[in-house]
C-alpha positions in Angstrom: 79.4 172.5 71.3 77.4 169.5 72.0 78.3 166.9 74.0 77.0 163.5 73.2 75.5 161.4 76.2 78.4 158.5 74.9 81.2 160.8 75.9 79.5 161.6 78.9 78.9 158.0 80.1 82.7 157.1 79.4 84.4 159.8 80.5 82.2 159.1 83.8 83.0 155.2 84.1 86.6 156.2 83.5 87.2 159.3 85.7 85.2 156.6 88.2 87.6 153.6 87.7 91.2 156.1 88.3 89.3 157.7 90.7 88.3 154.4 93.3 91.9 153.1 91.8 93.8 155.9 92.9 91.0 155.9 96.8 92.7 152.0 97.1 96.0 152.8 96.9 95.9 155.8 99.4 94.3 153.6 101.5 97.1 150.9 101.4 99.4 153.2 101.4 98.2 154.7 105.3 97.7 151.1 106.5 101.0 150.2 105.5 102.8 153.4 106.6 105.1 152.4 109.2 104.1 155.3 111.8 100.6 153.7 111.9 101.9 150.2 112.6 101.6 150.8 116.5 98.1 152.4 116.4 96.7 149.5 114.7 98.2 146.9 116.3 97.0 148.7 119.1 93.3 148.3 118.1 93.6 144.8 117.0 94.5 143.8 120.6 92.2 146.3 122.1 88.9 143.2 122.0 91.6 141.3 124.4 92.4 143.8 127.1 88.5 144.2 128.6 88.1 140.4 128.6 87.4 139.0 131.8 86.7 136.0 130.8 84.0 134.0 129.3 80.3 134.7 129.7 78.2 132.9 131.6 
């Protein structure tokens, strides 16, 4: 069986697109995952708490 460089180069681009598609919407999934909501708004207020004030 031979397999033609055109199959190969769209079966590539497409297995590519579902893949990254599917990467994106695990990753929205986690960051909206309620369980996670403390952690991260834990981090976002992390830069505040070793502030002591502005550099001089």
């Amino acid at each position: 069986m031979i397999v033609e460089h055109a199959f190969l180069v769209g079966f590539s681009k497409s297995f590519g697109l579902f893949y990254l598609i599917a990467l994106s919407i695990a990753v929205v999934i986690y960051a909206m995952w309620p369980s996670n909501k403390k952690r991260f708004d834990d981090a976002a207020q992390s830069i505040f708490h070793d502030e002591g004030g502005p550099c001089r």
